[in-house]
C-alpha positions as CSV (number, residue, x, y, z in Angstrom):
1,X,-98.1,-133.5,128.4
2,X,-95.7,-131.1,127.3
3,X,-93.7,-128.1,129.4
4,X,-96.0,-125.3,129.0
5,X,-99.0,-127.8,131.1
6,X,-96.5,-128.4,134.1
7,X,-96.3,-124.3,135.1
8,X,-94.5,-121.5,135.1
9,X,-91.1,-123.1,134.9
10,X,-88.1,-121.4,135.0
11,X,-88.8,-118.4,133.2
12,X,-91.8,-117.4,134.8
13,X,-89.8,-117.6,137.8
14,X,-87.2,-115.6,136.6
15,X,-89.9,-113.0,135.3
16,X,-91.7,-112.7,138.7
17,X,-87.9,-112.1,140.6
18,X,-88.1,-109.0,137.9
19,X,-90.5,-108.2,138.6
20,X,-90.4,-107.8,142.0
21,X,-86.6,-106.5,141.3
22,X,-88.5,-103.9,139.7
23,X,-91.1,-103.0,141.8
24,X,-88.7,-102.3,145.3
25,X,-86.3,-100.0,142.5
26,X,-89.3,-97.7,141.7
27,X,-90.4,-98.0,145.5
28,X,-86.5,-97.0,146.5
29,X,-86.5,-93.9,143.7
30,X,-89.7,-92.6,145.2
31,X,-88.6,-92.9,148.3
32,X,-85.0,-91.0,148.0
33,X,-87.0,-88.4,145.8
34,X,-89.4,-87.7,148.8
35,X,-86.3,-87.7,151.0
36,X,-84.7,-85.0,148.8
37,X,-87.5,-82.9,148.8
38,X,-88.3,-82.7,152.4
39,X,-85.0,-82.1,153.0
40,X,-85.2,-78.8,149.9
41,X,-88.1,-77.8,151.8
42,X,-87.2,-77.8,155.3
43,X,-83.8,-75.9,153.9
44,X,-85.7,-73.3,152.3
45,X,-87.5,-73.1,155.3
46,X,-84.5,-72.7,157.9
47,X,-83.2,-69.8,155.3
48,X,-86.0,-68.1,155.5
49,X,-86.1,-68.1,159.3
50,X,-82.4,-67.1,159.6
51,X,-83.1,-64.5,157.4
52,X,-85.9,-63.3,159.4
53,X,-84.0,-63.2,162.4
54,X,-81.0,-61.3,160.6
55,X,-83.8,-58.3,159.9
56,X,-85.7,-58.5,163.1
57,X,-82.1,-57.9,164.7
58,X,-80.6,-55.4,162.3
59,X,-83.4,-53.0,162.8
């Protein structure tokens, strides 16, 4: 019986933890990239209104 029958060993463990590793860093970058763009969008938004409310009182 040699080292490759008696599992994964040490290395497969290692690659699954990088796996993983891997998996929550993508998960994180999505997640801060969907934070940034609600946050672009709801800015955009609130400078629009404030604009709007600047004319609607100018006139």
């Amino acid at each position: 019986m040699s080292d490759r029958d008696s599992g994964p060993g040490f290395l497969g463990v290692v690659e699954a933890l990088l796996a993983i590793v891997g998996a929550l860093t993508v998960m994180g970058v999505l997640a801060v990239a969907a934070s940034v763009l609600a946050w672009e969008m709801e800015l955009r938004r609130s400078e629009q209104e404030t604009s709007l409310d600047e004319a609607s009182t100018s006139s």
